[in-house]
C-alpha positions as YAML, in Angstrom:
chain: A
units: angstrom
residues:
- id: 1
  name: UNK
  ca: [-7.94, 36.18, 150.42]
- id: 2
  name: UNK
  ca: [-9.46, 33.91, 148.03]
- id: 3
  name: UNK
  ca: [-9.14, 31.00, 150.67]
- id: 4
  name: UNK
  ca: [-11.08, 33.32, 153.59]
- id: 5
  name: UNK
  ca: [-13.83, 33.94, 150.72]
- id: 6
  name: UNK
  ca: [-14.21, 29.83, 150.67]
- id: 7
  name: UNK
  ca: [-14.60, 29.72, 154.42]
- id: 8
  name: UNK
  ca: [-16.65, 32.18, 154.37]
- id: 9
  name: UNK
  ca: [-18.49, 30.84, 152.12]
- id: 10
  name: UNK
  ca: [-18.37, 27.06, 153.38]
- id: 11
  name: UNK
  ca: [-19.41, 28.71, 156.44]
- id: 12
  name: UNK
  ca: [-22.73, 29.96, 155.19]
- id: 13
  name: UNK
  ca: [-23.51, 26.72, 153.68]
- id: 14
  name: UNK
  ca: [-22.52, 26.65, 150.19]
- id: 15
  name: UNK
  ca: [-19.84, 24.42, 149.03]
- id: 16
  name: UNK
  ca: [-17.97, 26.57, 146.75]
- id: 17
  name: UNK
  ca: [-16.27, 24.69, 143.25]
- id: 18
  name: UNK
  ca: [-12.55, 24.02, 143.66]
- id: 19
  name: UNK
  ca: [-10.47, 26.95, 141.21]
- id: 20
  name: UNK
  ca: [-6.95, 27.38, 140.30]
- id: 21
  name: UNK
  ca: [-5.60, 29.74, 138.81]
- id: 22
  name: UNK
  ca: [-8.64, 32.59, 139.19]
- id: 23
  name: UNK
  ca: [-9.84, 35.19, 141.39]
- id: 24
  name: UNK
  ca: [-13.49, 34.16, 141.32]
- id: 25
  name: UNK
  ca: [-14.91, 31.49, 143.49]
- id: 26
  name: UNK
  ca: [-18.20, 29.39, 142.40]
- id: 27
  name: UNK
  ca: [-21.03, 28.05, 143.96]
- id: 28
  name: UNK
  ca: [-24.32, 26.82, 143.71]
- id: 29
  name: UNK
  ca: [-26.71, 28.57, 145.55]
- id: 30
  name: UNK
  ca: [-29.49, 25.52, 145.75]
- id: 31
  name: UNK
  ca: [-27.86, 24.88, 148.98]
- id: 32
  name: UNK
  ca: [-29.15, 27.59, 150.33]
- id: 33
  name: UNK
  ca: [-32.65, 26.96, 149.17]
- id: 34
  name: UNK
  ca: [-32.35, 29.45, 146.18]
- id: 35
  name: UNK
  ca: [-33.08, 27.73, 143.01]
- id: 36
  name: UNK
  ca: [-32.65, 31.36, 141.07]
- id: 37
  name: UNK
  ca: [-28.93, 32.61, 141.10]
- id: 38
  name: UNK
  ca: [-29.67, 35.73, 139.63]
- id: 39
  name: UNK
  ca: [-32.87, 36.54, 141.92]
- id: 40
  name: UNK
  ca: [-29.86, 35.74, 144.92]
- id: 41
  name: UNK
  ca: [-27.94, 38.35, 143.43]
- id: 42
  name: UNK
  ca: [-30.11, 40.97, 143.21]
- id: 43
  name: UNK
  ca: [-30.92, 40.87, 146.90]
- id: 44
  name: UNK
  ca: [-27.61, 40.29, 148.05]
- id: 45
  name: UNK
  ca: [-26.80, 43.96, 148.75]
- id: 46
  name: UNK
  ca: [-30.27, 44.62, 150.27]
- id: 47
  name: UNK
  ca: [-29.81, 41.38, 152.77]
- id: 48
  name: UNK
  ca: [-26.02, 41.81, 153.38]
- id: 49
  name: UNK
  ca: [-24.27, 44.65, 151.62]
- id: 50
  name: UNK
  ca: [-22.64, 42.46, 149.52]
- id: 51
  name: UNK
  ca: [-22.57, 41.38, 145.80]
- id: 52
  name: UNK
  ca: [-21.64, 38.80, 143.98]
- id: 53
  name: UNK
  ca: [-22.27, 37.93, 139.81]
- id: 54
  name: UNK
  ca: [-24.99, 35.19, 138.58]
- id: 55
  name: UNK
  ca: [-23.71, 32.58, 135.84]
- id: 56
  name: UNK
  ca: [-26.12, 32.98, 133.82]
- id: 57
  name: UNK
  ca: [-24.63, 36.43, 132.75]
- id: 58
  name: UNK
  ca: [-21.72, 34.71, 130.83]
- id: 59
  name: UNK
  ca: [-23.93, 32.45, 128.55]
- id: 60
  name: UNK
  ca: [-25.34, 33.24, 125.31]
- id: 61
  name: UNK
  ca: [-28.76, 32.45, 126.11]
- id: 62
  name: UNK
  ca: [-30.23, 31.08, 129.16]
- id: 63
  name: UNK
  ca: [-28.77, 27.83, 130.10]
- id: 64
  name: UNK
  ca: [-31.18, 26.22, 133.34]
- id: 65
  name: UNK
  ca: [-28.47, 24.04, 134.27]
- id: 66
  name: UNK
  ca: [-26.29, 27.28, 135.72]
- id: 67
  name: UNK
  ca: [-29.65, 29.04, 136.81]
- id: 68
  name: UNK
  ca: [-28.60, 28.85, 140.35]
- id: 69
  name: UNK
  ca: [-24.83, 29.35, 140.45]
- id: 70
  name: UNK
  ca: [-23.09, 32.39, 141.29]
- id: 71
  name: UNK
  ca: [-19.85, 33.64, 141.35]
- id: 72
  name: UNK
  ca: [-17.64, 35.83, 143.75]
- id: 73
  name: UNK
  ca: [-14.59, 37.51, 143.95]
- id: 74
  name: UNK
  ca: [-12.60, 39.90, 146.63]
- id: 75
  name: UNK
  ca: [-10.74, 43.05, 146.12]
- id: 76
  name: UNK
  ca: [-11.52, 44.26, 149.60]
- id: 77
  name: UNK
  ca: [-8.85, 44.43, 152.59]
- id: 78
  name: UNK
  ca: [-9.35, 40.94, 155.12]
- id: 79
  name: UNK
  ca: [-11.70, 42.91, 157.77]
- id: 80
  name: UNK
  ca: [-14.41, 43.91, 155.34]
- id: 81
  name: UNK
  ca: [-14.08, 40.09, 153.82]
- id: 82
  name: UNK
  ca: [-14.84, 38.47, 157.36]
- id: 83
  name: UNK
  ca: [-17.87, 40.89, 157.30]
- id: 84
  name: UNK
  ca: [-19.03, 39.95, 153.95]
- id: 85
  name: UNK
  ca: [-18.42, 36.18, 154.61]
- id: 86
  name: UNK
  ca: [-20.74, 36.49, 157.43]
- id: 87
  name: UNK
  ca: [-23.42, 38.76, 156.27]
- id: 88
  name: UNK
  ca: [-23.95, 35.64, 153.69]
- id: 89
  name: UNK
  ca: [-24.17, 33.10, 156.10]
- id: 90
  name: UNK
  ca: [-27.50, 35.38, 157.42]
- id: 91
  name: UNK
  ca: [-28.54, 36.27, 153.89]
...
């Protein structure tokens, strides 16, 4: 599922970090003309109906340098991740 997330992903423009080993998938959402990860997540649901988890929640303290990545994961069955995937690429 995690590959399908990635083209989904891909598809919508970002270029999503390479991961092993994990269920979440990274990107920076700059590519999308979003310099604010966390303002991206906040109107994911609104835009799409999806979510997905800014960076910047993980640091201790604000760190610019991760201001605009964000990070996704899938726990959904493959018809509702083909949505998602391309509800983002409209967001």
């Amino acid at each position: 599922m995690l590959t399908l997330l990635r083209t989904g992903l891909e598809a919508a423009g970002l270029h999503p970090y390479g991961s092993q080993g994990t269920y979440f998938v990274l990107g920076d959402v700059r590519e999308l003309g979003w310099e604010d990860g966390r303002a991206f997540c906040l109107g994911l649901p609104e835009r799409c109906g999806v979510v997905a988890v800014p960076t910047v929640v993980f640091y201790d303290g604000f760190d610019k340098n991760g201001a605009s990545e964000v990070t996704a994961t899938t726990s959904v069955n493959l018809g509702a991740l083909n949505n998602a995937a391309n509800s983002i690429a409209y967001a």
